[in-house]
C-alpha positions in Angstrom: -44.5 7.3 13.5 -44.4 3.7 14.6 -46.7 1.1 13.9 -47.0 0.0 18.4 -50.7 0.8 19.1 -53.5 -0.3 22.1 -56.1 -1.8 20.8 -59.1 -2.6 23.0 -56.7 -1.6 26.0 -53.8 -4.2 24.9 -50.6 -2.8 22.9 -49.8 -4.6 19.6 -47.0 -4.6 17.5 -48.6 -4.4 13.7 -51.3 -7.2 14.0 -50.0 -9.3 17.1 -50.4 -8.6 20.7 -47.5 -8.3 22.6 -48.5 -11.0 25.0 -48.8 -13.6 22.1 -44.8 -12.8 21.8 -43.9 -12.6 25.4 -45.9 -16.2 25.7 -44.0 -17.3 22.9 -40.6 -16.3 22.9 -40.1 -15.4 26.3 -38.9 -11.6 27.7 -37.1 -9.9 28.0 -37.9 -9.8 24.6 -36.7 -7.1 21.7 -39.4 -6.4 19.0 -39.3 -4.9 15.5 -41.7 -3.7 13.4 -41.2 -4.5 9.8 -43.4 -1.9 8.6 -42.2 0.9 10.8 -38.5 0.2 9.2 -39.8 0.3 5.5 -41.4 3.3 6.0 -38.6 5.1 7.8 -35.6 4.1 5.6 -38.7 5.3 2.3 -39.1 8.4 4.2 -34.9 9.5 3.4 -35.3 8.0 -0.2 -38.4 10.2 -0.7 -36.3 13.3 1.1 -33.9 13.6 -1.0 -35.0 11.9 -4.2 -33.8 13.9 -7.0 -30.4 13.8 -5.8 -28.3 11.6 -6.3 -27.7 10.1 -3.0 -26.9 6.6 -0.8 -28.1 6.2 2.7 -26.1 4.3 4.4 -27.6 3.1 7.8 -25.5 3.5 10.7 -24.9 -0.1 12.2 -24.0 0.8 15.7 -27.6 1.7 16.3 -29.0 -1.8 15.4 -26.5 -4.5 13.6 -28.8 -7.2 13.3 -28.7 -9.3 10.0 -32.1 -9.4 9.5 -33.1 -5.8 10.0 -29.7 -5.1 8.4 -31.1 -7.2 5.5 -34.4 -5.5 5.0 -32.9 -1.9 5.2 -30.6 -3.0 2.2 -33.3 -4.9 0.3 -34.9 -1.1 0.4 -32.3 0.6 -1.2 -29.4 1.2 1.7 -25.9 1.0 2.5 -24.3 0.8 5.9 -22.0 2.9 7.5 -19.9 0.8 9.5 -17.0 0.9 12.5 -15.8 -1.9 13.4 -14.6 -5.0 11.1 -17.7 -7.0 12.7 -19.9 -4.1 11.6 -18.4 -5.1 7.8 -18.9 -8.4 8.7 -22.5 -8.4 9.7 -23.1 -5.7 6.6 -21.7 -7.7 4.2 -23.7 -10.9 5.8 -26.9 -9.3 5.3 -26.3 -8.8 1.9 -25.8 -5.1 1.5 -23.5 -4.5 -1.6 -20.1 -3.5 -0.6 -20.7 -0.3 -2.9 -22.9 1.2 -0.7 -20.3 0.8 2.4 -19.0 3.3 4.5 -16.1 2.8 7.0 -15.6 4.8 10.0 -14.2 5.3 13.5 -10.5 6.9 15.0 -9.3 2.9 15.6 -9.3 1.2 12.6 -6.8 -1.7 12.9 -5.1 -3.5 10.5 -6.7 -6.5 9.9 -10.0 -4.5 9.8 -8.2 -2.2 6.8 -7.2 -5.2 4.9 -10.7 -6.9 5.0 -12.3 -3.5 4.2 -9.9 -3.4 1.0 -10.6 -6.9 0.1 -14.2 -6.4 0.5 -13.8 -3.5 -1.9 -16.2 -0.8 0.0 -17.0 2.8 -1.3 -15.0 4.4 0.8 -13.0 4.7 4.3 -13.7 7.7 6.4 -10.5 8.9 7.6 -10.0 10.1 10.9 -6.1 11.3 11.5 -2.7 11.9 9.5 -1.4 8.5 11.2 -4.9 6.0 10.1 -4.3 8.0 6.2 -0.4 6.9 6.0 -1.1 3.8 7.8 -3.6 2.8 4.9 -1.6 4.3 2.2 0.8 1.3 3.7 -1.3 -1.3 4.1 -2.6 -0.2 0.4 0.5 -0.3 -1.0 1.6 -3.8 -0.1 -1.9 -5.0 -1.3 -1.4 -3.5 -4.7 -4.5 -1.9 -4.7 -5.9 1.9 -4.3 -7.7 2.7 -1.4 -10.4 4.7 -1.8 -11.0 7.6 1.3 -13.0 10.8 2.5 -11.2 12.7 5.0 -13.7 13.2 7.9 -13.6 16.9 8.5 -14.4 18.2 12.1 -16.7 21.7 11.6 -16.2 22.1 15.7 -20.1 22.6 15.7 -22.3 22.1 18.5 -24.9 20.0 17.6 -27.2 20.6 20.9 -27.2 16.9 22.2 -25.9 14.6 25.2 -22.0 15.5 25.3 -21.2 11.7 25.3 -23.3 11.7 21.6 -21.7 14.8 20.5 -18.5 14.6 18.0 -18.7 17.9 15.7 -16.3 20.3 18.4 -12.8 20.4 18.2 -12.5 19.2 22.0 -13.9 15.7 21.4 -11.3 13.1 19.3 -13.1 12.3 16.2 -12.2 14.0 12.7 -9.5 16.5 11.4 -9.5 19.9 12.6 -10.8 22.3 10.0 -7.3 24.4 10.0 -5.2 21.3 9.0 -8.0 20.4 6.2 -6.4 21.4 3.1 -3.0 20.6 3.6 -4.3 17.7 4.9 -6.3 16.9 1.5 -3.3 18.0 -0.6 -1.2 15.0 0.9 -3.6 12.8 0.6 -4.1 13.2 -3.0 0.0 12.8 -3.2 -0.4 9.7 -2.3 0.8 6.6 -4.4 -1.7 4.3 -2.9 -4.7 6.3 -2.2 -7.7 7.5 -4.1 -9.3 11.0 -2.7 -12.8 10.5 -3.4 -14.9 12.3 -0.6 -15.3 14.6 1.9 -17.3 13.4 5.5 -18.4 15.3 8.6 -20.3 14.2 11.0 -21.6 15.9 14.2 -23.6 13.9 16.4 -26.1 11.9 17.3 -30.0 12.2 18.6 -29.8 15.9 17.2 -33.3 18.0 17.0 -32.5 20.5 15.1 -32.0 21.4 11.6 -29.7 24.2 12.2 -26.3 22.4 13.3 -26.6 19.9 10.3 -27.0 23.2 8.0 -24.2 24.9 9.6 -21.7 21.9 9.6 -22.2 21.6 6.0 -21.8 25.4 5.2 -18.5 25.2 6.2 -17.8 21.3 4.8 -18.8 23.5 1.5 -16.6 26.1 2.0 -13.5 23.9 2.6 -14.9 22.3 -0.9 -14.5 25.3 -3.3 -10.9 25.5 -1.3 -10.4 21.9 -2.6 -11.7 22.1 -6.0 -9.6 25.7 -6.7 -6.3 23.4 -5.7 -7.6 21.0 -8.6 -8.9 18.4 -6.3 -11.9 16.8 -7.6 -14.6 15.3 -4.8 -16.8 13.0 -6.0 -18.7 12.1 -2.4 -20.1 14.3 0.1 -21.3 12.7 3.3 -22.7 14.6 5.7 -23.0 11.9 8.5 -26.3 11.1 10.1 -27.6 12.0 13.8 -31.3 12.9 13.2 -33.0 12.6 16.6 -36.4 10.9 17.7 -38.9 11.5 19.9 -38.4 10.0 22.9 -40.7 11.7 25.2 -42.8 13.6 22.7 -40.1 16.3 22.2 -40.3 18.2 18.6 -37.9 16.4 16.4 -36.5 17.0 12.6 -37.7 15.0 10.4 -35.9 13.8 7.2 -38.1 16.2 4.6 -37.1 19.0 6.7 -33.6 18.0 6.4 -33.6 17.7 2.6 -35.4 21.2 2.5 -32.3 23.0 3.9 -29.6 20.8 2.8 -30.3 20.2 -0.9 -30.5 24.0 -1.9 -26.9 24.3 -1.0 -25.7 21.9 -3.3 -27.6 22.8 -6.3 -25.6 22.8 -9.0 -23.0 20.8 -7.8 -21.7 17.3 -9.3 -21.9 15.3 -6.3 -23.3 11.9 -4.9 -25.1 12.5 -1.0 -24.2 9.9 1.8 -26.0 10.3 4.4 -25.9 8.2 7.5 -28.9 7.8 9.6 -29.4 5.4 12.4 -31.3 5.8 15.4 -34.4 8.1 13.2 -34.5 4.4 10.8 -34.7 1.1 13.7 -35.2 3.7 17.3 -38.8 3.6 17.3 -39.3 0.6 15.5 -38.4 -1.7 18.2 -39.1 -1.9 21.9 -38.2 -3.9 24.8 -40.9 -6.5 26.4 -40.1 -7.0 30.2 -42.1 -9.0 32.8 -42.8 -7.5 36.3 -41.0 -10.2 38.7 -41.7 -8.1 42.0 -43.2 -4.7 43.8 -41.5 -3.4 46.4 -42.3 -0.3 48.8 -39.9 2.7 48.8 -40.2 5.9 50.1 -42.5 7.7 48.7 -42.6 5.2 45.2 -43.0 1.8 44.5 -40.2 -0.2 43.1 -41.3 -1.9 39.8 -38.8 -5.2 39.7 -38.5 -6.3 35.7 -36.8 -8.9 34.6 -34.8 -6.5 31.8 -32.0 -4.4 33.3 -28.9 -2.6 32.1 -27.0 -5.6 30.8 -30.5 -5.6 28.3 -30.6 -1.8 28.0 -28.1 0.6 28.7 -28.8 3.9 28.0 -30.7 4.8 30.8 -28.1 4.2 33.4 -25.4 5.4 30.7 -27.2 8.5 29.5 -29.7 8.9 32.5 -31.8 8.7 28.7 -35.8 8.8 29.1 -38.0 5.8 27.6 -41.5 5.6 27.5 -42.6 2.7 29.7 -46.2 1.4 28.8 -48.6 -1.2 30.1 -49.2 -4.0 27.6 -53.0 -3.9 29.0 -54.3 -1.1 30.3 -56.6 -1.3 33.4 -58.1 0.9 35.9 -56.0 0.4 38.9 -55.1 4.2 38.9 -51.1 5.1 38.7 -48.3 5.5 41.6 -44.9 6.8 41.5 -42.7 4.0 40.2 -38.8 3.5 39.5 -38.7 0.6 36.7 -35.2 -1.2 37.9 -33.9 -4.3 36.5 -32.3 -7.7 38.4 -28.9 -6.1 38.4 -26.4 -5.8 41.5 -26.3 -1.8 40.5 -27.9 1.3 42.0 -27.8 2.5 38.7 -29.5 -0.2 37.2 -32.9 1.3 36.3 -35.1 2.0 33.7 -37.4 4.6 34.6 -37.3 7.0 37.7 -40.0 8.6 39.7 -42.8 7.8 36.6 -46.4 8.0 37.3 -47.3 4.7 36.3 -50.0 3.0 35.9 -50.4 -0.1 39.1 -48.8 -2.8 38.2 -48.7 -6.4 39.4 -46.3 -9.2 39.6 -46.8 -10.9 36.2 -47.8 -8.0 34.6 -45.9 -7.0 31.2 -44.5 -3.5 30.7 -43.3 -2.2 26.6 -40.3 0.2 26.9 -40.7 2.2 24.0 -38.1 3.8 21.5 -35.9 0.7 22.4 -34.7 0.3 18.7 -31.5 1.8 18.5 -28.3 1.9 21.0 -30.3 -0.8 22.8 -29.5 -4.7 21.9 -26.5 -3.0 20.5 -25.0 -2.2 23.8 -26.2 -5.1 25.7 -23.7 -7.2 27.6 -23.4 -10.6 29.6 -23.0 -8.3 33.0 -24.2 -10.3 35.7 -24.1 -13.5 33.6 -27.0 -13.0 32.3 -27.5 -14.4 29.2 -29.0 -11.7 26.2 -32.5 -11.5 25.1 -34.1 -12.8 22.1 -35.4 -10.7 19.4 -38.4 -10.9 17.0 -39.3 -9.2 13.6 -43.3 -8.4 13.4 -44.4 -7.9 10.0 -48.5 -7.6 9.6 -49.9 -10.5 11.7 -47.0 -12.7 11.5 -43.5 -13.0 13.5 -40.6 -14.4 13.2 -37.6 -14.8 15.6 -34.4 -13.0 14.2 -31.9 -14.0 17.3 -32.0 -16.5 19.6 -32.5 -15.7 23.1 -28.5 -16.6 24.6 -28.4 -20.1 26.5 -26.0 -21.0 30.3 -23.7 -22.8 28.1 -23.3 -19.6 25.6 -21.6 -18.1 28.5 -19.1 -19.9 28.7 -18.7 -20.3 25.2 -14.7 -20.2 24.4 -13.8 -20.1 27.4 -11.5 -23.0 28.6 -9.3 -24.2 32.6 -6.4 -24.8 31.5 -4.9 -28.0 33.3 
């Protein structure tokens, strides 16, 4: 449920009119809905309330501070990947407690500020990142406290580029090697064992994979806790899908509903690490129609957004709603939405029936709140969009949109 609704034939975000925000802030434009984030990251504290548990938004899917700031003022943590993911965390105020660290690259710079910071936990990947941290531990004089991130080789049913739960793909220790794997951890001087992580995927629809990935992450834990090792932190990763195109989708009750019968009885704290089902569907992407253009068959719609602004549809060839910000009764023709980039496979809609629209018009691409901004570049020099937070009838810009002289920002000719 979002909170981007026509009224009288014009699309609003909350109380303001997206053509109020494309007038004032320019497009392409990225828009958030305040509301629509509250009541998402609410909907996983309600979920699972009753048990103790920390949800700890993924960054990668939106990692600005201000959003970043509102998820944590509501109770969440961040799962992070990067030492600028920490950064930005940390920024936004969200207490290193409820911090998560991730990822199969973690240099070391990244695992000194991570210790320094003092987060919950890292989320180890392979034998080398566990001794390489033990190291870097050990010459801080400090413990560093770790889950091993366990791979369940399930499939969780999504995009193969999204999907990380099978033994083929690079992310996680292989269920075999898990124990011993454990059991030297736990030997070591400079490490704390305090968790166990899998994680499976993203922009999953189904219950079913989540349920069976933990079945066996519980398994391997009665292994663990007959060997005398104690677990303190179960995290069971995120990758809840959305509905992009009206598809059925999960939603977090019915995750709780499966998942917290298995671990009754058990003296454990939940982490569990949504992303795209929090920001994807509170945000969207305002474009401006620049020029129509007559193809075989279909009209080419000309924005001025393209893949350097959004990504995932010439990445994933990944379907987003494109709407009218005011209707009318021009009728509809076969469109492909493309953007201003020198790239066939800069689009971001093919072969829609659209409604007719004119230069000047202003099309909302919908479910543009997560892996969007996130994955936007300077390709093309084109300089990124700003981005605005709507909350009731009031908004307020949360990034500047980029400058010419940003561009070349660090850059230098040397003499």
């Amino acid at each position: 449920m979002h909170l981007f609704q026509y009224r009288n034939g014009e699309l609003y975000a909350e109380g303001v009119p997206l053509r109020v925000l494309a007038k004032k802030y320019g497009t392409p434009l990225y828009v958030y809905s305040q509301g629509t984030l509250e009541r998402h990251i609410k909907s996983y504290h309600t979920a699972f309330k009753g048990y103790p548990h920390i949800i700890c938004f993924a960054v990668k899917a939106n990692s600005n501070i201000a959003v970043l700031n509102l998820l944590g003022k509501n109770g969440a943590g961040a799962d992070v990947v990067s030492g600028g993911e920490l950064y930005r965390a940390l920024k936004a105020g969200i207490p290193a407690k409820r911090i998560v660290y991730a990822g199969v690259g973690k240099t070391g710079d990244e695992i000194r500020y991570a210790l320094k910071s003092k987060i919950l936990m890292f989320n180890i990947e392979s034998g080398d990142e566990l001794a390489e941290i033990n190291r870097i531990a050990g010459r801080m004089r400090l413990k560093a406290p770790i889950a091993l991130r366990i791979n369940p080789d399930i499939d969780p049913l999504t995009h193969p580029y999204i999907s990380t739960g099978l033994k083929k793909y690079k992310f996680g220790i292989p269920m075999e090697e898990a124990l011993e794997c454990f059991k030297l951890a736990h030997g070591m001087k400079n490490i704390e064992v305090v968790g166990i992580h899998k994680h499976i995927g993203s922009q999953i629809t189904e219950v079913t994979p989540f349920v069976d990935a933990l079945r066996k992450i519980l398994k391997l834990l009665d292994e663990l806790t007959a060997h005398g090792l104690t677990i303190r932190y179960l995290d069971m990763g995120g990758g809840l899908g959305i509905p992009y195109n009206n598809e059925p989708t999960a939603q977090p009750r019915e995750l709780a509903k499966q998942v917290l019968p298995l671990l009754k009885g058990r003296d454990l704290t939940l982490v569990v690490e949504p992303g795209r089902s929090i920001t994807g569907n509170a945000g969207i992407l305002l474009a401006k129609v620049l020029y129509l253009k007559k193809g075989p068959g279909k009209e080419f719609v000309i924005v001025d957004a393209g893949m350097n602004d959004l990504m995932r549809p010439s990445l994933y060839d990944a379907y987003h709603e494109v709407l009218p910000v005011k209707r009318s009764r021009r009728g509809k023709v076969v469109s492909d939405v493309v953007g201003p980039i020198c790239e066939s496979g800069d689009f971001i809609a093919k072969g829609r029936p659209l409604q007719k629209l004119q230069q000047g018009d202003l099309i909302s691409v919908m479910s543009a709140g997560a892996y969007c901004f996130t994955m936007s570049s300077n390709y093309n020099a084109r300089p990124k969009p700003a981005e605005v937070m709507v909350k009731g009838r009031r908004h307020f810009l949360i990034r500047q949109r980029e400058t010419l002289s940003d561009l070349t920002r660090g850059e230098t000719i040397p003499k």
